[in-house]
VEXMAR-676305 format. One record per residue: x, y, z of N, C-alpha, C in turn; residue number from 1. Coordinates in nm, 2 decimals, always signed. Layout:
      n_x      n_y      n_z     ca_x     ca_y     ca_z      c_x      c_y      c_z   lonu
        X        Y        Z        X        Y        Z        X        Y        Z    NUM
...
END
This chain:
      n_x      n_y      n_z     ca_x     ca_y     ca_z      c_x      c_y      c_z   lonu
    +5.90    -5.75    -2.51    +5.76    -5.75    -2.47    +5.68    -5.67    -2.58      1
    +5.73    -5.59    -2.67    +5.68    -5.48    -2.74    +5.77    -5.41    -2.83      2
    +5.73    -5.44    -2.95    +5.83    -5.41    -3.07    +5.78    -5.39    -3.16      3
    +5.77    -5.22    -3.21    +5.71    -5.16    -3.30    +5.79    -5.12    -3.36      4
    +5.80    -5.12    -3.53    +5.87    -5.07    -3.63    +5.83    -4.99    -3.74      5
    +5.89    -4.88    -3.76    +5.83    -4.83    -3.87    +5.65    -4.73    -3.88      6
    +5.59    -4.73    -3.75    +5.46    -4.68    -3.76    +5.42    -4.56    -3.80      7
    +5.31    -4.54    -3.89    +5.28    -4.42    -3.94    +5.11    -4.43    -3.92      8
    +5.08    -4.34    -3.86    +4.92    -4.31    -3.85    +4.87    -4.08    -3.92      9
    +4.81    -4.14    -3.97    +4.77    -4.01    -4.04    +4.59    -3.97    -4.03     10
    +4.58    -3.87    -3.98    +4.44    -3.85    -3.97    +4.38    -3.77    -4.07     11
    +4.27    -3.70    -4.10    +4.19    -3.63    -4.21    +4.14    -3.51    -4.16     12
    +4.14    -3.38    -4.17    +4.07    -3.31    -4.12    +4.04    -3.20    -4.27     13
    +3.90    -3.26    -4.35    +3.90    -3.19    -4.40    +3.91    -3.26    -4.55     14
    +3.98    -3.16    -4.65    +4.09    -3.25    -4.66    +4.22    -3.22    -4.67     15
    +4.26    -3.20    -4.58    +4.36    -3.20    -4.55    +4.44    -3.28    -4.48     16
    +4.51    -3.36    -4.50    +4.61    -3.47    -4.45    +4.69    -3.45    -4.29     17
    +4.64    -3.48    -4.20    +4.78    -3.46    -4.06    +4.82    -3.56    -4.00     18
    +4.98    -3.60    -4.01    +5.05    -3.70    -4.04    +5.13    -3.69    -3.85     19
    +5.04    -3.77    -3.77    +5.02    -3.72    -3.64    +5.16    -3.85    -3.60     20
    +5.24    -3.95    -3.65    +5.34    -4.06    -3.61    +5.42    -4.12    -3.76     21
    +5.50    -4.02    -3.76    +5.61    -4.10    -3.84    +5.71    -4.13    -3.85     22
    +5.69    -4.29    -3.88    +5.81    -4.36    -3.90    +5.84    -4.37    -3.74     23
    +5.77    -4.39    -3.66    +5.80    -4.45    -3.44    +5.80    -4.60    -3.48     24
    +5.92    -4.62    -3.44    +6.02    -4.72    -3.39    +6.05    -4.75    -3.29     25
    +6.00    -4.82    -3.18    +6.03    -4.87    -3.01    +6.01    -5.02    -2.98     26
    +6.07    -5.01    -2.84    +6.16    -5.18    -2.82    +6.14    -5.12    -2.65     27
    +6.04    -5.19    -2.67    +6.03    -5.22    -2.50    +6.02    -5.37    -2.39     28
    +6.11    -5.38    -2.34    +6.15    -5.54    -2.28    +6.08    -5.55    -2.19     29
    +6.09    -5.66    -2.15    +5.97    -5.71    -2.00    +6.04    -5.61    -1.93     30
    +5.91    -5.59    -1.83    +5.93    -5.51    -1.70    +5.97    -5.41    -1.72     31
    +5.99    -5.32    -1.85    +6.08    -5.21    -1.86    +5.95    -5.14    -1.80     32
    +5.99    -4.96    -1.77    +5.91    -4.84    -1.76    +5.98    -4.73    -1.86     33
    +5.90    -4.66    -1.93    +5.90    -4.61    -2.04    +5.82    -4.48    -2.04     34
    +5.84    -4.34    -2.01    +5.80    -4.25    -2.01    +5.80    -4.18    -2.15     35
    +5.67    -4.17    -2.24    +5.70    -4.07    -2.32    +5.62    -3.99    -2.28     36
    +5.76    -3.89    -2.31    +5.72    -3.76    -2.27    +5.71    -3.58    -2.41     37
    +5.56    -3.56    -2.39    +5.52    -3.47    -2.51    +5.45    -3.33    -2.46     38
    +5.44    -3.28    -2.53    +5.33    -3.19    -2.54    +5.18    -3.20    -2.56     39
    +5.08    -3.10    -2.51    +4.95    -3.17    -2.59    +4.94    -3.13    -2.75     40
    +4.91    -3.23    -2.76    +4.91    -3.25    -2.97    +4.99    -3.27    -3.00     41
    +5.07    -3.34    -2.94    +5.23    -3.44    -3.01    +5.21    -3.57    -3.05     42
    +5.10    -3.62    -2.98    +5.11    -3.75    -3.10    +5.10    -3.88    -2.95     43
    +5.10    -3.82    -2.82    +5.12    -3.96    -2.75    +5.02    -4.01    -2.69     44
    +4.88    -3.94    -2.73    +4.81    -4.03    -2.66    +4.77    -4.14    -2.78     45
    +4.81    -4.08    -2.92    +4.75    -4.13    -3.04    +4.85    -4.27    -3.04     46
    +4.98    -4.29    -3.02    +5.08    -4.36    -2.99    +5.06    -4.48    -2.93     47
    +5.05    -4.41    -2.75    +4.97    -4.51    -2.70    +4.84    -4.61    -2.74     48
    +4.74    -4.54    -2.78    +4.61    -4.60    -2.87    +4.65    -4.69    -2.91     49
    +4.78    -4.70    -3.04    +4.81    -4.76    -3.17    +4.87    -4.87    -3.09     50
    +4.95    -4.86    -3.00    +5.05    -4.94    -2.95    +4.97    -5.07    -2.87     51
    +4.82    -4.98    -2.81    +4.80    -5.10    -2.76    +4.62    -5.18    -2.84     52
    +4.64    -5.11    -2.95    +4.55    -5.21    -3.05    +4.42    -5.11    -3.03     53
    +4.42    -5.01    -2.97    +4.30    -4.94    -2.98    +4.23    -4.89    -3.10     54
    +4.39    -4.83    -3.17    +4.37    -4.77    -3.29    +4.47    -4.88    -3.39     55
    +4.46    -4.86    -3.53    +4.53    -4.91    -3.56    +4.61    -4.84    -3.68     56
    +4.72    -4.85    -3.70    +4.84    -4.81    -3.78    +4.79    -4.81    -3.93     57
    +4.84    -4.70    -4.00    +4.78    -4.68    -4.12    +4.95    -4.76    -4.20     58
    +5.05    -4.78    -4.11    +5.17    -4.87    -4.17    +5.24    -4.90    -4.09     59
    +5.33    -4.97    -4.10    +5.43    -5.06    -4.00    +5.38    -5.20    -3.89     60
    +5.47    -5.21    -3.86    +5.48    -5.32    -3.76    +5.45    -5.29    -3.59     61
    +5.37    -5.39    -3.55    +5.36    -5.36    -3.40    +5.36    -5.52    -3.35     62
    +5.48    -5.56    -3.30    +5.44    -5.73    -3.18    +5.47    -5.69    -3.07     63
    +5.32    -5.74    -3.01    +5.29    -5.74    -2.84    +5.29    -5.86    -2.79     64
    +5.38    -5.95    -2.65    +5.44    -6.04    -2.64    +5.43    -6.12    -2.75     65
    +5.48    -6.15    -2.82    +5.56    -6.20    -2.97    +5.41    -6.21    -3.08     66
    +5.30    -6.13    -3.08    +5.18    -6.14    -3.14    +5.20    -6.01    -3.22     67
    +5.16    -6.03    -3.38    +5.15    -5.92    -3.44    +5.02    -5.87    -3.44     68
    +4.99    -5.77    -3.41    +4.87    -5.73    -3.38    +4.75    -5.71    -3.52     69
    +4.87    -5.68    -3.66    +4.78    -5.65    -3.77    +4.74    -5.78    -3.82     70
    +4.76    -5.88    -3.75    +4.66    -6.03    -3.80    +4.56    -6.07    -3.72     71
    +4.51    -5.97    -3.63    +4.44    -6.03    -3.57    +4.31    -5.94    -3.56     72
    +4.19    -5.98    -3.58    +4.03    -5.93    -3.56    +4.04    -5.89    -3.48     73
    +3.93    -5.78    -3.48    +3.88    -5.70    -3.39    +3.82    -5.79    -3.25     74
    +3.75    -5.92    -3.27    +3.73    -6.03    -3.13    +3.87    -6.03    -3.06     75
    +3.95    -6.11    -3.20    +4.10    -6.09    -3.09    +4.15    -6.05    -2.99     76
    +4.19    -5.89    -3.12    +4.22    -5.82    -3.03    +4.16    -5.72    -2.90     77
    +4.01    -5.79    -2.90    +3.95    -5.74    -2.79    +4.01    -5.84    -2.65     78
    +4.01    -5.99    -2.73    +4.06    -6.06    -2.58    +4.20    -6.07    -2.55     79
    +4.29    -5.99    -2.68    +4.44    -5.98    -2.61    +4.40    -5.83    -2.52     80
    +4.36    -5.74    -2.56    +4.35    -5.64    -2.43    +4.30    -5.67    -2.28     81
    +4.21    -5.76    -2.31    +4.12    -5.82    -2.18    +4.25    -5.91    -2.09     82
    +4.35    -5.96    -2.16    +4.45    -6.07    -2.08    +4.56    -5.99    -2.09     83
    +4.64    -5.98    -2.19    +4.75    -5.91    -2.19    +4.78    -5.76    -2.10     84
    +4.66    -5.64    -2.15    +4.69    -5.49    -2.15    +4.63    -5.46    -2.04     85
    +4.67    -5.36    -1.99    +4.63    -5.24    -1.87    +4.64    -5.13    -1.93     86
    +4.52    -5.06    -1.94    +4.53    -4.95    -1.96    +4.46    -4.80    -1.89     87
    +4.52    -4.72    -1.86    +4.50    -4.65    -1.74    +4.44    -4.46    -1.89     88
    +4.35    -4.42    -1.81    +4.31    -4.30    -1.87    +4.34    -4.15    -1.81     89
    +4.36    -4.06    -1.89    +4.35    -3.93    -1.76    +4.23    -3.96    -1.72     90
    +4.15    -3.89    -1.79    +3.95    -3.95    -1.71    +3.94    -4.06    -1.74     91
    +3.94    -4.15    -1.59    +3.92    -4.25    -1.55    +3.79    -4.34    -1.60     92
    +3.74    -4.30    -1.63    +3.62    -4.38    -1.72    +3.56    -4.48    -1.61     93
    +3.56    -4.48    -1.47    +3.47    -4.55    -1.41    +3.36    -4.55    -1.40     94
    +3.27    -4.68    -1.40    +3.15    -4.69    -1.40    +3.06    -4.63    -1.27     95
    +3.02    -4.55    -1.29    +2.92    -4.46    -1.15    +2.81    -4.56    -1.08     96
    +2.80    -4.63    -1.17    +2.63    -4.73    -1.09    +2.74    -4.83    -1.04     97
    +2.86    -4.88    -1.00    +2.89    -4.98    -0.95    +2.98    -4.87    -0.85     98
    +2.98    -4.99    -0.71    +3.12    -4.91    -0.64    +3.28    -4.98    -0.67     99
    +3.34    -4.89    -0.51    +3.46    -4.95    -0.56    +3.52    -5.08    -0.64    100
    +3.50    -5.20    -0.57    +3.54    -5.31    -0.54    +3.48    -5.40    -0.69    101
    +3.37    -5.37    -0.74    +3.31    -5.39    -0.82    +3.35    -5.35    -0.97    102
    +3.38    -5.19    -0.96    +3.49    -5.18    -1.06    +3.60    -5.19    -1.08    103
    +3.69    -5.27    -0.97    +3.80    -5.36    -0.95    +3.79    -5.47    -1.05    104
    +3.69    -5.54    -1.01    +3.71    -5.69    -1.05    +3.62    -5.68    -1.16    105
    +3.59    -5.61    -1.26    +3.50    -5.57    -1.38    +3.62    -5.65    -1.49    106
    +3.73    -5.68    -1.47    +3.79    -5.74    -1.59    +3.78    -5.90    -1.55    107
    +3.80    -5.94    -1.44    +3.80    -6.04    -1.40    +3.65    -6.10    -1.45    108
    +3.56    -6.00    -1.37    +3.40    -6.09    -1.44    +3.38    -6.08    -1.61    109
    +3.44    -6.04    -1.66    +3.42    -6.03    -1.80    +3.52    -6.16    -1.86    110
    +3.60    -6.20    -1.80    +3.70    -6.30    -1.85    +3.68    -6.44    -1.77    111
    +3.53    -6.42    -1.70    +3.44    -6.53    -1.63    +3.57    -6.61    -1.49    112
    +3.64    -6.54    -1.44    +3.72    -6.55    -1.33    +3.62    -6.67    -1.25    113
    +3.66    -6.78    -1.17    +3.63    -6.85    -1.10    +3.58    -6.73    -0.96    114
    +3.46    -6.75    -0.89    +3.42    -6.63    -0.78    +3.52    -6.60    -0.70    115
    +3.57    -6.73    -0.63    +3.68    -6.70    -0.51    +3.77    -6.64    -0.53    116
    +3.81    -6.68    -0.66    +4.00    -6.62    -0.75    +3.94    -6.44    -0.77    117
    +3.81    -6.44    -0.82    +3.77    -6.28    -0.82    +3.81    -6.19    -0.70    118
    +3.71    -6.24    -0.56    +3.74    -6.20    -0.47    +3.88    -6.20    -0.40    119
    +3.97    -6.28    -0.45    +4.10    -6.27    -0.38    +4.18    -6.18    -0.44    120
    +4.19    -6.19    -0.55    +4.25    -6.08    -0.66    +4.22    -5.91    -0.60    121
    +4.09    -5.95    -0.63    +4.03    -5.79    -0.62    +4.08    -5.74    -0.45    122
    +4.03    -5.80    -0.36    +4.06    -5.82    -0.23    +4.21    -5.77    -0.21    123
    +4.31    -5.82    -0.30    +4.45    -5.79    -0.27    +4.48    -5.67    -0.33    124
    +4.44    -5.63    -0.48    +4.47    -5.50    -0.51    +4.42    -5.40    -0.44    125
    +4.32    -5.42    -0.38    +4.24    -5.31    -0.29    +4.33    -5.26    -0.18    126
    +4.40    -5.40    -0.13    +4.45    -5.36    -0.01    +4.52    -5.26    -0.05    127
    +4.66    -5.32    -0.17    +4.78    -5.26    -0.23    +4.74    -5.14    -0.27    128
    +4.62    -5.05    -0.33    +4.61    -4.96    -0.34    +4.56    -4.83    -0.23    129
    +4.59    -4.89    -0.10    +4.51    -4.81    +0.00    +4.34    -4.80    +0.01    130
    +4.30    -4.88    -0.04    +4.13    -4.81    -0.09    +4.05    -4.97    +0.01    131
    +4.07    -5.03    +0.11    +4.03    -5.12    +0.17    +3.92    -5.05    +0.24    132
    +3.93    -4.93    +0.31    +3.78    -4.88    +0.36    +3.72    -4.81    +0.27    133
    +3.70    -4.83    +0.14    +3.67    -4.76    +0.08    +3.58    -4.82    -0.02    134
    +3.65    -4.96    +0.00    +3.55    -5.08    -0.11    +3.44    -5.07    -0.16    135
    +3.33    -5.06    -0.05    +3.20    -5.06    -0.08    +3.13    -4.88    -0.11    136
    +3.23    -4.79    -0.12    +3.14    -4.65    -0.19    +3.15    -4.68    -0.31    137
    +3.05    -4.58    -0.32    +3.00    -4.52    -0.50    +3.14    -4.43    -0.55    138
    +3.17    -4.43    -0.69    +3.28    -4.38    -0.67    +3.26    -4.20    -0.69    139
    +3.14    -4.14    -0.72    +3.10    -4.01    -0.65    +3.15    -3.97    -0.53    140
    +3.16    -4.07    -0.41    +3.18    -4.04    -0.28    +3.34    -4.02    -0.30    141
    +3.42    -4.03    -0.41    +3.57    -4.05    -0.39    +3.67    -3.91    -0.42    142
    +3.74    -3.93    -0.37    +3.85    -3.78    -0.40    +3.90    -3.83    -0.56    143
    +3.95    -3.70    -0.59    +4.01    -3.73    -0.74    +4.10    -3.85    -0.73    144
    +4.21    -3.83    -0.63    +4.34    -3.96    -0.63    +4.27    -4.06    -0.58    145
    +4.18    -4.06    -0.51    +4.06    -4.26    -0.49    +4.06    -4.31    -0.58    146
    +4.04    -4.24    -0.69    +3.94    -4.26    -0.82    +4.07    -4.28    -0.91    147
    +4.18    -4.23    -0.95    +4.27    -4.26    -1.02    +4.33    -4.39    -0.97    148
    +4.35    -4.40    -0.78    +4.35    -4.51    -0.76    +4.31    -4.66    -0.78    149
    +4.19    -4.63    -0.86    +4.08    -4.71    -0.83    +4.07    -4.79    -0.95    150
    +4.12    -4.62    -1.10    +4.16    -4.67    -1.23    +4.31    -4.78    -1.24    151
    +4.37    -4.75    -1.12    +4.50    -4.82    -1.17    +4.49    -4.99    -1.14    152
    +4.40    -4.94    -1.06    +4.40    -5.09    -0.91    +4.29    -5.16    -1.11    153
    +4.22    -5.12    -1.15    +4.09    -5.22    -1.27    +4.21    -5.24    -1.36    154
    +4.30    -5.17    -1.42    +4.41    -5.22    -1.46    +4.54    -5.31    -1.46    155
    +4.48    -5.32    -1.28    +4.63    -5.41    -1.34    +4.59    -5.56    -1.24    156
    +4.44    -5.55    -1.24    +4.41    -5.68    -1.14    +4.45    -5.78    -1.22    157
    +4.41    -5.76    -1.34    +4.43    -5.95    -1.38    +4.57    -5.94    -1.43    158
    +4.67    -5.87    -1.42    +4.78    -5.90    -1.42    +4.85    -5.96    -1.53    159
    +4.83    -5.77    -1.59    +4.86    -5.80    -1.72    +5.02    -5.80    -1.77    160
    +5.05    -5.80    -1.88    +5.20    -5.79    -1.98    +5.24    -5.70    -1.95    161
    +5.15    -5.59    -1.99    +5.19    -5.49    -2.04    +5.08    -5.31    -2.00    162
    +5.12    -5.24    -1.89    +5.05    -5.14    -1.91    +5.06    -5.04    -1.95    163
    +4.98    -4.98    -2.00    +4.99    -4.80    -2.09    +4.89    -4.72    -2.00    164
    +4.95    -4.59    -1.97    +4.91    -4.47    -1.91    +4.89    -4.42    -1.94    165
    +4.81    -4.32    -1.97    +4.80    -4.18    -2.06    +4.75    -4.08    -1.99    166
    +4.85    -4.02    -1.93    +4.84    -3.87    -1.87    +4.77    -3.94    -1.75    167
    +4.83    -4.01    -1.66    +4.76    -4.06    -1.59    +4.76    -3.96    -1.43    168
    +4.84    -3.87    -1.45    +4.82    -3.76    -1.32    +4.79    -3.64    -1.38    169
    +4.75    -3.63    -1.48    +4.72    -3.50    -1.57    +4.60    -3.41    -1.48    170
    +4.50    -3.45    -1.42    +4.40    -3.35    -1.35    +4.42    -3.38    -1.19    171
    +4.55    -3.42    -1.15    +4.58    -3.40    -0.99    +4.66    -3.30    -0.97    172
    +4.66    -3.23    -0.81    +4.76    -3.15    -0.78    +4.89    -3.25    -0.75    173
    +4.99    -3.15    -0.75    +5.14    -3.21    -0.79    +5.21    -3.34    -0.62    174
    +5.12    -3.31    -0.55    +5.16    -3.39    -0.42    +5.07    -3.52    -0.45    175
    +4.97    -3.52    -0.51    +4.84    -3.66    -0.58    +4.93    -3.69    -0.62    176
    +4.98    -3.64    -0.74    +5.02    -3.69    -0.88    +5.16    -3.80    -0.83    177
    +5.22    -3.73    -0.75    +5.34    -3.78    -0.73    +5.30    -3.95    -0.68    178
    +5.25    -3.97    -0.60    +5.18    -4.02    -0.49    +5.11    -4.15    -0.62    179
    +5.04    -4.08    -0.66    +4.99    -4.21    -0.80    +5.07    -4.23    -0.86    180
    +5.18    -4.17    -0.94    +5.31    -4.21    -1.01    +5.35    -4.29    -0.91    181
    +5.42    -4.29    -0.83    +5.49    -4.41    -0.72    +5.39    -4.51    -0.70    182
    +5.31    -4.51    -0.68    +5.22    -4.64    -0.64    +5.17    -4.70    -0.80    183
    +5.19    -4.64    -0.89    +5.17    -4.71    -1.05    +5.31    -4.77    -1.07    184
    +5.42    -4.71    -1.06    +5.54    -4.81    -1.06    +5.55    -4.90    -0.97    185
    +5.52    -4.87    -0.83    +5.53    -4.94    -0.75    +5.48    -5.12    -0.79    186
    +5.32    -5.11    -0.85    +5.22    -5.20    -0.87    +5.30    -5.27    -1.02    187
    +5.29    -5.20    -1.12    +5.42    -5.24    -1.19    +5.49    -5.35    -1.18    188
    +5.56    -5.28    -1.11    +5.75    -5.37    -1.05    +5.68    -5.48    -0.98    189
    +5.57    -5.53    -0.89    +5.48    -5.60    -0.85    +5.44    -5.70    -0.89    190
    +5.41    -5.67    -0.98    +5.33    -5.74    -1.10    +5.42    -5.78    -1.23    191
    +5.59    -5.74    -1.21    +5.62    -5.77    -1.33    +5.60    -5.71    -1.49    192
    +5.52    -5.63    -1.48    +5.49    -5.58    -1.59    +5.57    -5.44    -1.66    193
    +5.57    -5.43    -1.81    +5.60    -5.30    -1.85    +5.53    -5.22    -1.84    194
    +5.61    -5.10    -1.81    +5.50    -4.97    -1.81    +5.52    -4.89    -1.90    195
    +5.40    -4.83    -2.01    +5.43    -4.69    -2.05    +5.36    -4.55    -2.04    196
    +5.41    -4.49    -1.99    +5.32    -4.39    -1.96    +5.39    -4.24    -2.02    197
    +5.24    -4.15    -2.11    +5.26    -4.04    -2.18    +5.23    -3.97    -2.08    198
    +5.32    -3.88    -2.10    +5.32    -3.76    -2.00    +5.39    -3.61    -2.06    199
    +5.33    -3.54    -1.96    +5.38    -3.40    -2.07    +5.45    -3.33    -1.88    200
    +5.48    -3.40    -1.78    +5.55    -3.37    -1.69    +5.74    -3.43    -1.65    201
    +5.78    -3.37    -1.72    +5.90    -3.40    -1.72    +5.97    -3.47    -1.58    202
    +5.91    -3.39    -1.48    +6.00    -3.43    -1.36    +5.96    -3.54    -1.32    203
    +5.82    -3.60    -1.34    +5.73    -3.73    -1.37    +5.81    -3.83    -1.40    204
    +5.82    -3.80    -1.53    +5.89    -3.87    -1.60    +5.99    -3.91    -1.57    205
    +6.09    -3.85    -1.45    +6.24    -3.91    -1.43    +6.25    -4.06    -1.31    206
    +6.08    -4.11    -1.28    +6.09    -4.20    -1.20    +6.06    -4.32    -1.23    207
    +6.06    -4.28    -1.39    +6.06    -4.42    -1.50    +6.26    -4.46    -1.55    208
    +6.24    -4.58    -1.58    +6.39    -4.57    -1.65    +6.44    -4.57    -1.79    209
    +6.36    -4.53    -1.83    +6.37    -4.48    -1.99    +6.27    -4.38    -2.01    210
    +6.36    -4.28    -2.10    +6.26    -4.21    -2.20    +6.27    -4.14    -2.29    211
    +6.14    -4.14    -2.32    +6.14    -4.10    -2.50    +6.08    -3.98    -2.48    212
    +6.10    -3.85    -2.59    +6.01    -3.76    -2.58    +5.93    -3.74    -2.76    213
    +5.86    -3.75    -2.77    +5.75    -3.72    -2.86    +5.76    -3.58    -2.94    214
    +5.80    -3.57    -3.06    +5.80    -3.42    -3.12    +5.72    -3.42    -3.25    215
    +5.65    -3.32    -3.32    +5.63    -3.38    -3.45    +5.64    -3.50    -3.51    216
    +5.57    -3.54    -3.44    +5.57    -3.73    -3.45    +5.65    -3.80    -3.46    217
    +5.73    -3.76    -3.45    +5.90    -3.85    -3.42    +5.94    -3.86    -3.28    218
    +5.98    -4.03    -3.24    +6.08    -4.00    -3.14    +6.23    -3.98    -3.08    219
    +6.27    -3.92    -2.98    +6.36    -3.91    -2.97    +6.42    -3.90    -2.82    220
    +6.54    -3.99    -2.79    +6.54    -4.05    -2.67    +6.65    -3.86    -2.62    221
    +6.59    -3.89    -2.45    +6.63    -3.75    -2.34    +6.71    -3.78    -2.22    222
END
């Protein structure tokens, strides 16, 4: 599903050079789940970015379902993220002027979804995510875990390849967190899809079946 070789990304501060992924090498198969697991300033949200075409590699190799990512435009690879990727944020980045249900199916309307196929999609992740009486609020009116719910449910409606997490329980308490972790794999395994999710919670992490941990930009399997 995902086969990166060799990647190096290096940032500027200054001038001074910080050489934030060197030499990350990963092989991730359908359906796998993939916890890397770091510290803050290790390198894994920057990882994630690169991995799923946000950012791009200053060298090496990245193919996502058998697509090399460095041949393709910026259009592209906007519409391989739109079909292929799920991607889940700590801050959830939902849109405040729409409610629930609406920022559900916000990939669907952008990828001009037939109306019914919208509604039935959106309609079913809602249920799957618990948030069915909850549809129609603003997402102000929502608890922290609605709203991570809410990010997971816009990610993975159109049913994608491949999702990436990033510190996706990072601002919940530890009974939330758990609670979104299980229902993100759960939807996952559902959907068929791979999961990777950075995380700097180890015990998090052991409900994935692989993992990597993040050190000075290098990885190394735990």
């Amino acid at each position: 599903m995902l086969v990166c070789k060799n990647i190096h990304k290096t940032f500027l501060d200054g001038s001074d050079e910080i050489k934030i992924l060197k030499g990350i090498t990963l092989d991730v198969k359908p359906s796998e789940t993939l916890a890397i697991v770091g510290a803050s300033g290790s390198g894994k949200s920057t990882l994630l970015h690169v991995l799923s075409g946000l950012e791009s590699a200053d060298s090496g190799v990245i193919i996502l379902d058998d697509i090399d990512l460095s041949t393709l435009s910026e259009n592209q690879l906007c519409k391989l993220r739109l079909k292929k990727i799920g991607f889940i944020y700590q801050f959830h980045h939902l849109i405040k002027e729409l409610n629930v249900w609406e920022n559900i199916s916000l990939p669907l309307m952008i990828d001009n979804y037939d109306g019914d196929l919208v509604n039935l999609k959106t309609n079913e992740i809602i249920e799957k995510v618990g948030l069915k009486h909850r549809a129609d609020f603003q997402i102000d009116k929502l608890s922290g875990g609605e709203r991570q719910r809410v990010a997971i449910a816009r990610s993975i409606v159109h049913q994608p390849k491949i999702i990436f997490a990033d510190e996706p329980t990072g601002n919940l308490d530890k009974a939330n967190a758990k609670n979104i972790f299980s229902l993100l794999t759960d939807l996952a395994n559902f959907n068929n899809s791979s999961l990777i999710v950075a995380t700097h919670d180890v015990e998090m992490s052991s409900l994935l079946r692989q993992k990597v941990m993040i050190e000075n930009g290098s990885l190394k399997t735990i």
